[in-house]
Steps between C-alpha positions, in 0.01 A plus 500: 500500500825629296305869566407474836886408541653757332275751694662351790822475436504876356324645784774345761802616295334846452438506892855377549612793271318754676609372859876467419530842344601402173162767340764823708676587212717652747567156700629328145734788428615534900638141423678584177662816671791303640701814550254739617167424757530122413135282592644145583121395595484384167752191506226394741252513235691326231606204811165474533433445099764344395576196784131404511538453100795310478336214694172559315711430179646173649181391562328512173707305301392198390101675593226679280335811639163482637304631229692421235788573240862422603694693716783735309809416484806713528754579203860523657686621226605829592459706111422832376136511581575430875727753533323749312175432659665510855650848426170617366323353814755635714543829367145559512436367879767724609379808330084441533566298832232296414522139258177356318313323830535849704406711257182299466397531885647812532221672224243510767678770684796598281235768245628610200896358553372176517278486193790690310755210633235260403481646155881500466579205618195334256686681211859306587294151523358572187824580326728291674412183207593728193806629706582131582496392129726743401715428768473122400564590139859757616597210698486270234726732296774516760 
């Protein structure tokens, strides 16, 4: 059941990906461009995300998921691994144009600059713990 779910759930958020543009490296980057050709489609996008989750989020607390586990929960203490991993993210998604559910949908069509992203981007994930330790251990320092 938990398979057949995830199947589903992936397929409509990599169909949503593909029909709102966000696999157009060049529709991610028109949105960051606020001083040049500036995209504002994507706001649209990110509504449509972001306002259907904050109710979803109300409504599970207090709930288990369907097939089991708990739902995560949300760490609001703004520290050094938030930031840093928010300028990595960022710096990344403005200069690739793509971030780590794109670049998955986008390898059917994308060739060899999607498989190279891919690689790239599997690199950073599998550094980012030893880079976070250190960054732990420097912060306990300061």
């Amino acid at each position: 059941m938990r398979l057949i779910l995830s199947l589903i759930a992936g397929s409509l958020f990599g169909g949503g990906l593909f029909i709102s543009g966000m696999t157009d490296t060049t529709k991610v980057q028109g949105w960051l461009d606020v001083f040049g050709n500036w995209d504002p489609t994507l706001a649209f996008v990110m509504g449509g995300a972001v306002i259907p989750m904050f109710f979803a989020w109300r409504l599970t607390r207090g709930r288990q998921p369907l097939v089991g586990g708990d739902f995560p929960t949300a760490r609001p203490e703004l520290d050094h691994r938030l930031v840093t991993g928010s300028v990595m993210f960022g710096m990344g998604w403005g200069l690739a144009g793509l971030c780590p559910g794109p670049a998955l949908a986008s390898l059917t069509y994308n060739g060899w600059a999607g498989l190279l992203f891919l690689a790239a981007m599997s690199a950073g994930m599998l550094i980012s713990a030893p880079v976070g330790r250190q960054l732990d251990r420097l912060a306990a320092k300061a």
